[in-house]
Legacy VTK file of the C-alpha trace (Angstrom):
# vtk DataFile Version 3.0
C-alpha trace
ASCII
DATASET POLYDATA
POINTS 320 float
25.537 -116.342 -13.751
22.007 -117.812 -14.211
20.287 -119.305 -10.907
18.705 -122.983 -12.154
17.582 -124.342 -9.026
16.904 -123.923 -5.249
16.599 -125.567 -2.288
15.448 -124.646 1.220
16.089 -126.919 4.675
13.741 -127.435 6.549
13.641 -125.498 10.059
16.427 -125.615 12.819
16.512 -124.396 15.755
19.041 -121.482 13.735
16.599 -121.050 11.456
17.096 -122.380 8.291
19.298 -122.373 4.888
18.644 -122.114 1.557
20.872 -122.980 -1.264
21.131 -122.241 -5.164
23.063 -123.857 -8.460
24.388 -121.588 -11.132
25.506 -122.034 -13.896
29.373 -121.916 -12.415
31.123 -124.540 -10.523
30.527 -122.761 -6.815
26.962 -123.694 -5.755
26.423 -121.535 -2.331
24.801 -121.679 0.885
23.033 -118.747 2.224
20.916 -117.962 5.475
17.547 -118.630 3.992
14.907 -115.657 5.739
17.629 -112.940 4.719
20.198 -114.635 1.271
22.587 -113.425 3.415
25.950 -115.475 1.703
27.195 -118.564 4.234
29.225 -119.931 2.124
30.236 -121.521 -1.550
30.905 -125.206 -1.968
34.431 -125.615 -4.017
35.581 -128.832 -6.060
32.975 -128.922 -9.136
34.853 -128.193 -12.867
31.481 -127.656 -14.455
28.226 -125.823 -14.367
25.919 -127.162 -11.553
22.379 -128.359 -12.585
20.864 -129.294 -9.270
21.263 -129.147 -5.681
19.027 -130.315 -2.329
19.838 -129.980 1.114
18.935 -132.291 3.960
16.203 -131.101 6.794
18.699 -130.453 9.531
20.422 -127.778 7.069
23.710 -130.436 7.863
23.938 -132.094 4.680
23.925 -130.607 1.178
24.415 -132.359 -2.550
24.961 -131.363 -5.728
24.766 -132.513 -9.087
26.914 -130.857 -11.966
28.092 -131.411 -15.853
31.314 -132.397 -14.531
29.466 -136.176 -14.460
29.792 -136.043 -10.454
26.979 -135.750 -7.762
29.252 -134.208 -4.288
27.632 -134.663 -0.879
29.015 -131.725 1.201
29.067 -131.220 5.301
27.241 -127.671 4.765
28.612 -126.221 7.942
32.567 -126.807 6.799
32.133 -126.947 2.851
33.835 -130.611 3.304
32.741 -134.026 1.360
30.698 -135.739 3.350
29.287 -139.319 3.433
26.018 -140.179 4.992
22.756 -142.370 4.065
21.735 -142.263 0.772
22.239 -140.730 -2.157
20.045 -141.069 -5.172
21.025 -139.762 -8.887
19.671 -139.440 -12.387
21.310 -138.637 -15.630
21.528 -139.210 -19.022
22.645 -142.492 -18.813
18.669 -143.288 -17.964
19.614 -144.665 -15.366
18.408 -144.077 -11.347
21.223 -144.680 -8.917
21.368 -145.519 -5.099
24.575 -144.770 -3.514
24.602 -145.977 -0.003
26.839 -143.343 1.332
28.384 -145.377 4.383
30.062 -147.967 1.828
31.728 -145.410 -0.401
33.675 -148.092 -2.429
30.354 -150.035 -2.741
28.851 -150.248 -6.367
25.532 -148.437 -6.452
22.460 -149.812 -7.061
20.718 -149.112 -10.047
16.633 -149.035 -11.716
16.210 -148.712 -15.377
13.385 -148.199 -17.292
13.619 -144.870 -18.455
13.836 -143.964 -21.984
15.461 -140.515 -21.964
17.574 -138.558 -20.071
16.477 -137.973 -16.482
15.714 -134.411 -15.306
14.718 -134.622 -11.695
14.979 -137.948 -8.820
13.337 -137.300 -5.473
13.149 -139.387 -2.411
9.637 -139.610 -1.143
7.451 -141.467 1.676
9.515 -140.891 4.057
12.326 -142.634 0.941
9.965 -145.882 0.795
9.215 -144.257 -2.803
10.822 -142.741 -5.557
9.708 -139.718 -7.788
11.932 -139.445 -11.340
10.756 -137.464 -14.099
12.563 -137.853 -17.934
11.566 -135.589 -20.484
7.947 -136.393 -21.292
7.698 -138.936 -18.141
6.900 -139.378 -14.328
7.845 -142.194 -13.008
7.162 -143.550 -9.053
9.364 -146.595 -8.050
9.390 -148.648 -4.973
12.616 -148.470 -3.331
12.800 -151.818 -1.519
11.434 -153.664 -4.649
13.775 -151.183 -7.004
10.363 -152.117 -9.141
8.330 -149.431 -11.365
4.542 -148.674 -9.432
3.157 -146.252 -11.786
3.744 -143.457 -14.849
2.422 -140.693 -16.122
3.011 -139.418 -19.586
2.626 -135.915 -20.932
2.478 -134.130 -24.309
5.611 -131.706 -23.638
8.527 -131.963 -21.625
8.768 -131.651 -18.013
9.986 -128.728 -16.604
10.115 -129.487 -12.836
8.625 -131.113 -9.843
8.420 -130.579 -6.599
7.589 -133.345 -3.419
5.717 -131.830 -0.708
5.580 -133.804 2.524
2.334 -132.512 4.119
0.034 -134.382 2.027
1.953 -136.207 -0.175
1.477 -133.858 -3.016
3.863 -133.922 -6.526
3.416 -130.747 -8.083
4.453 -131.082 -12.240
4.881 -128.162 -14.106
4.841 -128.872 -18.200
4.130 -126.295 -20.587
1.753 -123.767 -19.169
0.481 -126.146 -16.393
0.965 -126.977 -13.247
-0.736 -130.065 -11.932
-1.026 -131.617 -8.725
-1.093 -135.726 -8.285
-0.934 -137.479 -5.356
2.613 -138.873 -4.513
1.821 -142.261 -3.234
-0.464 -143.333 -6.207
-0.082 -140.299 -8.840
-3.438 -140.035 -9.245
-4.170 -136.737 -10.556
-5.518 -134.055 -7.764
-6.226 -130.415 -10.274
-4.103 -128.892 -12.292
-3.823 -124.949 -13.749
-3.028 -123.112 -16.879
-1.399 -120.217 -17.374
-0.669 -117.342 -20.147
3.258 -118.482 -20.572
5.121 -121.128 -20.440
5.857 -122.111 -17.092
9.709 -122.845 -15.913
9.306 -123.780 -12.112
6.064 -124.246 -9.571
6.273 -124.352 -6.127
3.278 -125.207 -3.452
3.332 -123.794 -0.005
3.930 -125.762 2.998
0.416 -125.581 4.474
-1.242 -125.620 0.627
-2.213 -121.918 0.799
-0.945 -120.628 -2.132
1.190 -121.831 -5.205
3.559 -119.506 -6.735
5.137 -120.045 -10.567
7.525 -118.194 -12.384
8.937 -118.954 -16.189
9.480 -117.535 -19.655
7.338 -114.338 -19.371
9.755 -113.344 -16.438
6.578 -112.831 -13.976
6.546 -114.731 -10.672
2.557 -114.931 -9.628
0.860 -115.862 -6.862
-2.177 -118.317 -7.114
-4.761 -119.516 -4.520
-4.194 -123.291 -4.666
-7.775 -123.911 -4.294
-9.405 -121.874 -6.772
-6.510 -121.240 -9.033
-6.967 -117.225 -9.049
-4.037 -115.480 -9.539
-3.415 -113.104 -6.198
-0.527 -111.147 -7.342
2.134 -111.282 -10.602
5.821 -109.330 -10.323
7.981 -108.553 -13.304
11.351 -107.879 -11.237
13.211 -110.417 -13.309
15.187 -109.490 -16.552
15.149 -112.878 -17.329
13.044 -116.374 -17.662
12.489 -117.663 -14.038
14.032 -121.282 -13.738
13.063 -121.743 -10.674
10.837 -120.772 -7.767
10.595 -122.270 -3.777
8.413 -121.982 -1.147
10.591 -121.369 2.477
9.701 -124.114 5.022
7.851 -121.669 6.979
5.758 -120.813 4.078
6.735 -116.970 5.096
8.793 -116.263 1.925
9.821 -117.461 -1.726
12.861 -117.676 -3.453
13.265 -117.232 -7.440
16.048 -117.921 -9.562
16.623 -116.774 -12.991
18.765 -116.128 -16.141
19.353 -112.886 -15.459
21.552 -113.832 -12.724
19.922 -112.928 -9.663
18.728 -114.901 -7.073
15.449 -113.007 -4.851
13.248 -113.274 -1.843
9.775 -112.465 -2.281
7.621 -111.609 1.192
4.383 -114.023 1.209
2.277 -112.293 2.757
3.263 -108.656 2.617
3.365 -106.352 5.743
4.963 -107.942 8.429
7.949 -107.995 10.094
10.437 -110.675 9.115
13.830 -111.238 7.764
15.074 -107.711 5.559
11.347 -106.459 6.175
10.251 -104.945 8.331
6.939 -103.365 9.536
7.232 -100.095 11.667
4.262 -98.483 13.293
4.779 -94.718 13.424
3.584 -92.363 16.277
-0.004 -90.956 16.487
0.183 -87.737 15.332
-2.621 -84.743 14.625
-4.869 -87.220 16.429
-4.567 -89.292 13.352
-4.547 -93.150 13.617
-1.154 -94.067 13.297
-0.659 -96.344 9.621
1.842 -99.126 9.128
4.812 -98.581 6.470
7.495 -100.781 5.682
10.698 -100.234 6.102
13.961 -101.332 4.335
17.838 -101.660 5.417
18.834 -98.918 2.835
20.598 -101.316 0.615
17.473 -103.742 0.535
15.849 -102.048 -2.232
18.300 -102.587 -4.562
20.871 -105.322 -6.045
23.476 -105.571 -4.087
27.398 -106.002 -5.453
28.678 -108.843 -3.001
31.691 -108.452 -0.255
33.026 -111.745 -1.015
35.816 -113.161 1.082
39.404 -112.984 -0.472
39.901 -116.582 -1.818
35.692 -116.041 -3.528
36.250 -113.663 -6.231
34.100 -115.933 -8.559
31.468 -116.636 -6.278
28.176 -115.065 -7.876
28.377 -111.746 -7.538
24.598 -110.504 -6.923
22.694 -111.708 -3.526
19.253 -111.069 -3.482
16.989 -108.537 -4.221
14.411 -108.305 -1.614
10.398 -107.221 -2.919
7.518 -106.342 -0.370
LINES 1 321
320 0 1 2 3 4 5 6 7 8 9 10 11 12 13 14 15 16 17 18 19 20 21 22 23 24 25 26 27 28 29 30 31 32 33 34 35 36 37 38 39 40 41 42 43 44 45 46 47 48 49 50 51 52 53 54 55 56 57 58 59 60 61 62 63 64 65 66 67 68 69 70 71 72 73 74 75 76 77 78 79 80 81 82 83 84 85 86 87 88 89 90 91 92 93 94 95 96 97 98 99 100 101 102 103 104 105 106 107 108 109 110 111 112 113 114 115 116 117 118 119 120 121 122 123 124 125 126 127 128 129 130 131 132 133 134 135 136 137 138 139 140 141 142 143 144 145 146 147 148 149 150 151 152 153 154 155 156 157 158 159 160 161 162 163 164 165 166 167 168 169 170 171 172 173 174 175 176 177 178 179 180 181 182 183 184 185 186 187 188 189 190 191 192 193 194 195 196 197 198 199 200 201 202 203 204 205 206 207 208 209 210 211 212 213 214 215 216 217 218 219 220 221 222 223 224 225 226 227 228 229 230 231 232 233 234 235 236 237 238 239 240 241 242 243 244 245 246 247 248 249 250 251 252 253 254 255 256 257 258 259 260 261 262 263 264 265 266 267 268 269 270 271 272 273 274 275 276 277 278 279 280 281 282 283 284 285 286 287 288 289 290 291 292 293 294 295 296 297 298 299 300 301 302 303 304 305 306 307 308 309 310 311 312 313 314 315 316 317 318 319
């Protein structure tokens, strides 16, 4: 079932999750510096387009063609109801659903003037980030009142919020460009040879990593834009691509199915890798190798639990 979008946690003191949307009605949780499988949220009757998950890894939502957005406690799988919520469809319309008032009408900002592909919560949720097809949009929550736009040529493919700078990251086309988040006033921006499905920046703004119709994922330095390294292990186009909080791994999704884990910076020990020193021998100095579990190097068939025989069936495929 094709992997459409990601989303990490941020760190816990477990570590952290990371959770994916497929094209199914069973989004899933998995431990996030392995894919080991957590667990599948159940009670969507249609595809699911979106997901996020809160920073404490305790909160997950979802967003699928079943016309519902579900808030889920991610340790039990249950509905859950806390803070906010905000949605965007094709109705145009932004909603606020103030999660502690659950019979409460929500509050809505128009202004939009086509379906909307991505909402996003940002300074610290004083702001909002919406994108439609060929526009960005930031709002002021308290106000519910439009601050700036940005139009484009081409549809918008994704966007991403990072935090640690305030940094929107816009991928359209074959770029990717960078605006601030607070005023979106443009930072760079990069082209590459294909269309590009998904960007994703890393947390301390090393490197940016983008994956889309060629099937490559590369690696770029953000500040000169040179591309580092490029992998072909997808059989599909990449529709997404994130950066792990810890900035030591990234996650792809793509149409092929498969959901995989990519190492950052390759060579050390960490999750499924990891680095063994062997012992001098022949007075030679002794060299580093990696070494694999000895399923790692392939794609794995799933042991699902008994009442999960839908759940997608391939975890991920781990790359040095």
């Amino acid at each position: 079932v094709p992997v459409v979008d990601l989303a990490f946690s941020g760190i816990t003191p477990y570590g952290f999750c990371l959770t994916g949307a497929c094209k199914d009605d069973k989004p899933m949780l998995r431990q996030g510096d392995t894919g080991d499988w957590t667990g599948t949220f159940l009670g969507h009757e249609g595809a699911v387009w979106d997901v996020t998950l809160n920073k404490d890894a305790i909160t997950a939502a979802t967003a699928a063609a079943d016309f519902t957005a579900e808030v889920w406690d991610a340790g039990s799988g249950d509905g859950w109801m806390t803070n906010y919520l905000l949605t965007g469809g094709q109705d145009k319309l932004l909603c606020i659903y103030d999660l502690n008032k659950p019979e409460a009408e929500p509050k809505e900002i128009s202004g939009h003037t086509s379906g909307i592909k991505k909402a996003l919560w940002c300074s610290e949720d004083k702001q909002i980030l919406s994108a439609d097809d060929k526009t960005v949009r930031l709002w002021d929550h308290a106000a519910m009142t439009e601050v700036k736009s940005l139009n484009f040529n081409m549809s918008v493919c994704s966007m991403e919020y990072i935090p640690e700078g305030e940094i929107l990251v816009i991928t359209y086309g074959r770029s990717t460009a960078f605006h601030s988040a607070v005023s979106l006033d443009p930072i760079k921006s990069f082209e590459a040879p294909a269309t590009i499905n998904s960007a994703s920046l890393h947390p301390e703004t090393e490197f940016l990593v983008a994956g889309g119709e060629d099937f490559k994922l590369c690696k770029y330095d953000y500040e000169s834009g040179e591309e580092l390294e490029s992998y072909k292990g997808h059989f599909g186009p990449i529709h997404c691509a994130r950066f792990s909080p810890d900035g030591q791994l990234y996650a792809s999704g793509s149409e092929d199915g498969t959901l995989r884990l990519w190492q950052t910076v390759v060579g050390k020990t960490y999750g499924l890798w990891k680095c063994v020193l062997p012992e001098e021998d022949s007075g030679e100095l002794a060299k580093p190798r990696i070494s694999f579990p000895e399923t790692a190097e392939e794609e794995l068939e799933e042991i699902a639990p008994e009442n999960s025989d839908a759940i997608y069936s391939a975890t991920p495929e781990v790359k040095a």
